[in-house]
N, C-alpha and C positions, 0 to 999 in steps of 0.2 A: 504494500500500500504506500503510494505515496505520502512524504511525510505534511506534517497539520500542524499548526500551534492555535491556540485563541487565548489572546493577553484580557484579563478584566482588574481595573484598580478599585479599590478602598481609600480611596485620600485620607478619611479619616483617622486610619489605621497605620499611613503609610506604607501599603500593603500592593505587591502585587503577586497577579495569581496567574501563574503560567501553565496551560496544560498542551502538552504534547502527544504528539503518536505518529506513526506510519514509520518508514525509513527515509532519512533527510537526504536531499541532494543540497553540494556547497549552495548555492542559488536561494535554496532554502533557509540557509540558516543567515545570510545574508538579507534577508525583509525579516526575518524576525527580529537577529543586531538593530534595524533601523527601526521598529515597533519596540521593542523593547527599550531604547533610548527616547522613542515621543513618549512612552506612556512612565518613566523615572523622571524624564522632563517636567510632565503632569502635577507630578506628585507635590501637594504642600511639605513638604522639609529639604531637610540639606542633600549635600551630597553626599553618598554614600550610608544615608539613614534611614533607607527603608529597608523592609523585609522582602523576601520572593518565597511563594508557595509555590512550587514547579512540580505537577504529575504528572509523571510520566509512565503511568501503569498501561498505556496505550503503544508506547514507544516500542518498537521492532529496534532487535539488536543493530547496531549501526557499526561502520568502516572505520578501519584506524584512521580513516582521513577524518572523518565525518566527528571521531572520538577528539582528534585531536584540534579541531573548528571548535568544538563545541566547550575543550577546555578553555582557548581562546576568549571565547565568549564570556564565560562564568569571572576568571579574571580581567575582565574589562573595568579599569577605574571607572571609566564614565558610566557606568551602568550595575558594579559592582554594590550588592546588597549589603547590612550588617547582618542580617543573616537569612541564611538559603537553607529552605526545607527541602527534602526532594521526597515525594510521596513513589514509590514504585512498588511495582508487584513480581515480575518475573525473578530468579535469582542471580541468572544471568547480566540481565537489562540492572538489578542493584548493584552487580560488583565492574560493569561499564560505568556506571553512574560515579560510582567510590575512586574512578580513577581520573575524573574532571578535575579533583581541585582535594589537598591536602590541608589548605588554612582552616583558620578556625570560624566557628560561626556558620558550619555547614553540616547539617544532620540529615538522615534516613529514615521514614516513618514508611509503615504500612497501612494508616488510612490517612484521609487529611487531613482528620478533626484533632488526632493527633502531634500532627506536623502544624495547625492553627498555631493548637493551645501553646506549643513548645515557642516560635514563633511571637506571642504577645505578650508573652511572660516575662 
């Protein structure tokens, strides 16, 4: 399946909520980088003060190219979150996920009320 995202914010929360799926082409993860920077743009706070709720329980395993765009992405200053949930389901698709990004401020949840709560706490 080709790959999908749909971004929705919480201004209030400073909060955004990223859900993924299919298998990404570079092309693709490139309009999400530029979605992804209008809707942190959006947001009432600083830089680098919101949260991201990113599930990807839809997500088909992806390419070490595709692994390696998408670490890119996660550490983007301009777009970089204080903290990144990653909601997924496959075991697979969680230890691709584990190998985006080592800093801190980045957890794995398996629902996403979860991944909220951890998130606004």
């Amino acid at each position: 399946m080709q790959g999908w995202f749909a971004i929705a914010k919480e201004k209030e929360r400073h909060l955004v909520r990223l859900t993924m799926g299919g298998f990404f082409e570079a092309a693709t993860i490139l309009q999400l980088r530029a979605a992804l920077v209008e809707a942190v743009a959006s947001l009432s706070c600083g830089p680098n003060e919101h949260v991201t709720l990113c599930d990807i329980r839809q997500m088909d395993i992806q390419s070490q190219e595709r692994v390696e765009e998408f670490s890119k992405l996660v550490g983007s200053d301009d777009i970089r979150s204080r903290r990144l949930a990653f909601v997924v389901a496959k075991s697979l698709a969680r230890l691709q996920a584990k190998r985006l990004t080592s800093r801190e401020g980045v957890e794995f949840f398996a629902d996403p009320e979860t991944a909220l709560d951890w998130l606004t706490s």
